[in-house]
C-alpha positions in Angstrom: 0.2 24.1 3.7 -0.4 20.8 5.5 2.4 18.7 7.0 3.1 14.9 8.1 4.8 16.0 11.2 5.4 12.2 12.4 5.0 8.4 11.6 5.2 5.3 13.0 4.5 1.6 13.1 2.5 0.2 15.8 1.7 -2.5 17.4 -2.2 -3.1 18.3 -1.9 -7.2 19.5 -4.6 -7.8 21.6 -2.4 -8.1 24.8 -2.4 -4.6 25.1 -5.2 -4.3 26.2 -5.3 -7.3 28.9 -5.0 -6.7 32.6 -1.7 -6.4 33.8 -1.6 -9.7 36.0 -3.1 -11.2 33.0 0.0 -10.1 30.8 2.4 -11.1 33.2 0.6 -14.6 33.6 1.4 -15.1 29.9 4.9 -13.6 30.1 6.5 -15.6 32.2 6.2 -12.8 35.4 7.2 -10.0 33.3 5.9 -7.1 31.9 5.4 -6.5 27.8 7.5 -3.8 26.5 4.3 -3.1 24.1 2.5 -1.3 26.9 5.1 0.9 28.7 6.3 2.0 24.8 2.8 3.2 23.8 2.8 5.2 27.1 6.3 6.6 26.0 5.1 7.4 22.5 1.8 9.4 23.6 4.4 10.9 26.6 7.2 11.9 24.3 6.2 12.0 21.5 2.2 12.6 20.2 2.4 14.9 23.5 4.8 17.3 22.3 4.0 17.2 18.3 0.4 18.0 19.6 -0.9 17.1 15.8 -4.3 18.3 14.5 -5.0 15.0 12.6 -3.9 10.9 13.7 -4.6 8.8 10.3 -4.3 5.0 11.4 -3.5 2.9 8.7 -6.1 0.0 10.2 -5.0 -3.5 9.5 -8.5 -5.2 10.7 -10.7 -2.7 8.7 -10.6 -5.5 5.7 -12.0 -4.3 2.3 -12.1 -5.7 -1.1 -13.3 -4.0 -4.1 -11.9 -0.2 -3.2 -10.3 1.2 -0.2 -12.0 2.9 2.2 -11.7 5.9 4.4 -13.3 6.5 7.9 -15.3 10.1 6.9 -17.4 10.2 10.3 -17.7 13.5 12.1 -17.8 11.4 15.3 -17.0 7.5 16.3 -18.5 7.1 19.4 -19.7 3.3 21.6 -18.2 0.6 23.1 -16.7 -2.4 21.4 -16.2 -5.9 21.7 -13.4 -7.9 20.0 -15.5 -10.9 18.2 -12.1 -12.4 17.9 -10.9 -12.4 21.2 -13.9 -10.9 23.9 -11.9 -12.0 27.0 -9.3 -9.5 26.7 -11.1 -6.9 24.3 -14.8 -6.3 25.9 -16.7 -3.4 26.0 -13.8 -0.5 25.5 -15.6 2.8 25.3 -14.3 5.2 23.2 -15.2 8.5 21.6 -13.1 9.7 18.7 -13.9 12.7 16.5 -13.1 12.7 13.0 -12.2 15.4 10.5 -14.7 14.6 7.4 -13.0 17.0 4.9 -9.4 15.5 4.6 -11.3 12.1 4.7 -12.8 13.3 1.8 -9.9 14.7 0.3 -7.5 11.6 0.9 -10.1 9.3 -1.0 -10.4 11.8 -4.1 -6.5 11.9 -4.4 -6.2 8.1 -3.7 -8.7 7.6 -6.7 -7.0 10.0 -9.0 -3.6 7.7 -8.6 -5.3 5.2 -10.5 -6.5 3.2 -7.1 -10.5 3.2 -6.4 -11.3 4.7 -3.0 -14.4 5.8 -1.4 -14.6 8.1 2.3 -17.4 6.5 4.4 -19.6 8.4 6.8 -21.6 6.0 7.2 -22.8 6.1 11.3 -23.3 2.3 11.7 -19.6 1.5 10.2 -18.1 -0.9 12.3 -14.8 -0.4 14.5 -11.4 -2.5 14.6 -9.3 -2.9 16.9 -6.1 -1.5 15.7 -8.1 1.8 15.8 -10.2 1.1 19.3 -7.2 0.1 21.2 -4.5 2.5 20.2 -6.9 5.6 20.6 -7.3 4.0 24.3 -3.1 4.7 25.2 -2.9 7.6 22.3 -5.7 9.9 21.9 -5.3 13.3 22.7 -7.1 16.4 21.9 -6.6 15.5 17.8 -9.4 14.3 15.1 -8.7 10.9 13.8 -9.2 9.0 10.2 -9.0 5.2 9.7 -8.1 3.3 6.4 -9.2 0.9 5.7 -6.6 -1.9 4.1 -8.1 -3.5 0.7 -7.3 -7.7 1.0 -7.2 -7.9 -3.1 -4.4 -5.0 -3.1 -0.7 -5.4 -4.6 1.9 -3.3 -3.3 1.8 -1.0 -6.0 -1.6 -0.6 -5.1 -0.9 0.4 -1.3 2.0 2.8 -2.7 -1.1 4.5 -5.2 -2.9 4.7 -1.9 -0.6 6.2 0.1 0.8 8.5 -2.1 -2.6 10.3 -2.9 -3.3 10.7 1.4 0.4 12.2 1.1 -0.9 15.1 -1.3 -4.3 15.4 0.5 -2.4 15.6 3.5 -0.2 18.6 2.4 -2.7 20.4 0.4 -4.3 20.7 3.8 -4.3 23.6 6.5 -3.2 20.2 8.8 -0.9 19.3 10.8 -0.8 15.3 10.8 1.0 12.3 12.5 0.4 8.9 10.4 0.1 5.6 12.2 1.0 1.8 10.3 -1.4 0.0 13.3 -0.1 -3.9 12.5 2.8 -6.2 12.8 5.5 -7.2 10.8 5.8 -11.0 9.9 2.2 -12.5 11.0 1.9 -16.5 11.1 -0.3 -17.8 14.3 1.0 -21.2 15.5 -1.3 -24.2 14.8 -4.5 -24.4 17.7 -2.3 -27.1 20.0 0.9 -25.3 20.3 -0.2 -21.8 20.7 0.1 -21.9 24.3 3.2 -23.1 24.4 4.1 -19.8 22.5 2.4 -16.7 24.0 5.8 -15.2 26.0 7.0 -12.5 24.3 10.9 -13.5 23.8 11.6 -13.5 19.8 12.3 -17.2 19.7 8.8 -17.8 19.8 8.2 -16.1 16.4 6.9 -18.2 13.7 9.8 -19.4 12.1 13.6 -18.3 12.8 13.4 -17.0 8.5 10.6 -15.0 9.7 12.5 -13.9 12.4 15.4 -12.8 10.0 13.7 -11.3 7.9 11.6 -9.0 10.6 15.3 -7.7 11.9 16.8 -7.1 8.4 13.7 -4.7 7.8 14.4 -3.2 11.6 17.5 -2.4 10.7 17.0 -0.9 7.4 14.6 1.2 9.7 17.1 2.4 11.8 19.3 3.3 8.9 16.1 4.8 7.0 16.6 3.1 4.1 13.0 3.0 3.3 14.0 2.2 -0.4 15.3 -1.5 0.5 12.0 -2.3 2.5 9.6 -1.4 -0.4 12.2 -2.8 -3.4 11.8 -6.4 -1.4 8.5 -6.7 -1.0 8.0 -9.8 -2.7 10.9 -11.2 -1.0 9.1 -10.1 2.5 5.8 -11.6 1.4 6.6 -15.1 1.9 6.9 -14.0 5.3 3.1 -13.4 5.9 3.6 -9.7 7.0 0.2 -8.3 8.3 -2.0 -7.5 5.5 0.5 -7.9 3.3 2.7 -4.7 4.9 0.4 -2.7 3.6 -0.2 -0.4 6.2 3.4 0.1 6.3 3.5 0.6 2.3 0.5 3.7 2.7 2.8 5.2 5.5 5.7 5.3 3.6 4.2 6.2 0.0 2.8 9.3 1.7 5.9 10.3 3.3 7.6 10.2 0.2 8.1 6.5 -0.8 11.6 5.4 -2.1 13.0 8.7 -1.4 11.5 8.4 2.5 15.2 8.4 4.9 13.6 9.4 8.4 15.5 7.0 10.8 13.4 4.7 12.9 13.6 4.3 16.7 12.3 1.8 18.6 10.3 2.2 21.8 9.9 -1.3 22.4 11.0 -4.4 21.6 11.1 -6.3 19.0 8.5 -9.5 20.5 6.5 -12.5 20.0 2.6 -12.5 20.0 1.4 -16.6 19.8 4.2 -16.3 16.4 3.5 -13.4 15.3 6.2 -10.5 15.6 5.1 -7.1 17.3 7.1 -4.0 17.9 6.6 0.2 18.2 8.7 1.7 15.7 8.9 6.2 15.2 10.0 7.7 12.3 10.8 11.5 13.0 10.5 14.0 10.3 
């Protein structure tokens, strides 16, 4: 039988990945508590769990009509961010996949009423969520992105999740789920954006968004997994990052409503130009 051994929301903001005088230019001196917590995680964490399987729940990887699941035997290049190429250029990475729970995840998806294909397709493109966590977090594991559908309800992410749940523990695998995206998710407008780039919380969109960010946070900590899912429409006028769906897929496959693993955080809870970013582990 096949397990989730471990879960977690993470951040992927593009900062990550900038040189460290470059990060403390825009951070007023100071470090990001982003970077030294992903080294934490793959220290204390991925490091010891040692899982067979990372499935990253890839905000970026937009789809439409179905959702879609990352069936290569092998990702391997270099990418460059089309959104931002001054902090995201030319990242190699080689990441093997593992084709048959890919395969799997997508036929129990579909049978939960919710239309989605695996792709093995060599000329798929790579996101970022995927590209720069594997940089801090890849080990000797096979990874699988999913892909996150833009027309999708949250009903729909909870059909999606729950079917890569079963997959997952009708498998002879051992596998650690990542939710790559942040919580509330409004950019400032062009001319104020660089006003807003430190990482303190006051510079999150909007001190409701704020609010709302820590009352999820702390159901987190409590596990009350139950109260994040039941407000989601409340939470939605918050812009959460594709609609918190990676979150919702995480969740529905660790159980859903009934889900009470208690969050720790190894970072902070931060800004990123108004949106909110922060590393949150959910042992099982």
């Amino acid at each position: 039988m096949g397990a989730i051994i471990g879960a977690g929301l993470v951040a992927h903001a593009p900062t990550i990945m900038m040189s460290e005088a470059d990060r403390f230019e825009i951070n007023e001196g100071k470090e990001i508590s982003l970077v030294p917590g992903l080294h934490r995680l793959k220290r204390e964490v991925l490091d010891v769990l040692k899982p067979d399987v990372i499935v990253l729940f890839d905000t970026h990887w937009f789809t439409i009509v179905e959702f879609c699941i990352a069936a290569q035997a092998r990702r391997t290049g270099r990418y460059t961010s089309d959104e931002l190429p001054r902090g995201m250029r030319q990242i190699p990475y080689d990441i093997p996949g593992c084709p048959e729970l890919a395969f799997a995840m997508a036929q129990r998806a579909t049978e939960r009423g919710v239309r989605t294909n695996a792709i093995d397709d060599p000329y798929l493109p790579m996101h970022y969520p995927t590209v720069n966590l594997s940089t801090f977090l890849q080990g000797e594991e096979k990874w699988i992105s999913v892909s996150h559908a833009y027309s999708a309800e949250p009903h729909n992410f909870l059909g999606v999740g729950a079917g890569i749940g079963q997959a997952i523990r009708e498998s002879d695998k051992r596998v650690v789920l990542i939710a790559s995206g942040s919580m509330s998710h409004r950019f400032w407008p062009f001319d104020q954006i660089a006003q807003h780039e430190a990482s303190d919380p006051i510079h999150i969109s909007s001190p409701e968004a704020r609010e709302a960010d820590l009352e999820r946070l702390r159901w987190f900590a409590e596990g009350n997994h139950a109260a994040v899912i039941d407000t989601m429409p409340d939470y939605l006028r918050h812009a959460p990052e594709a609609r918190f769906g990676h979150y919702l897929m995480m969740a529905a496959a660790c159980g859903g409503r009934e889900w009470t693993a208690k969050g720790r955080q190894f970072s902070d809870y931060e800004n990123a130009t108004g949106t909110s970013q922060v590393h949150v582990w959910f042992d099982m």
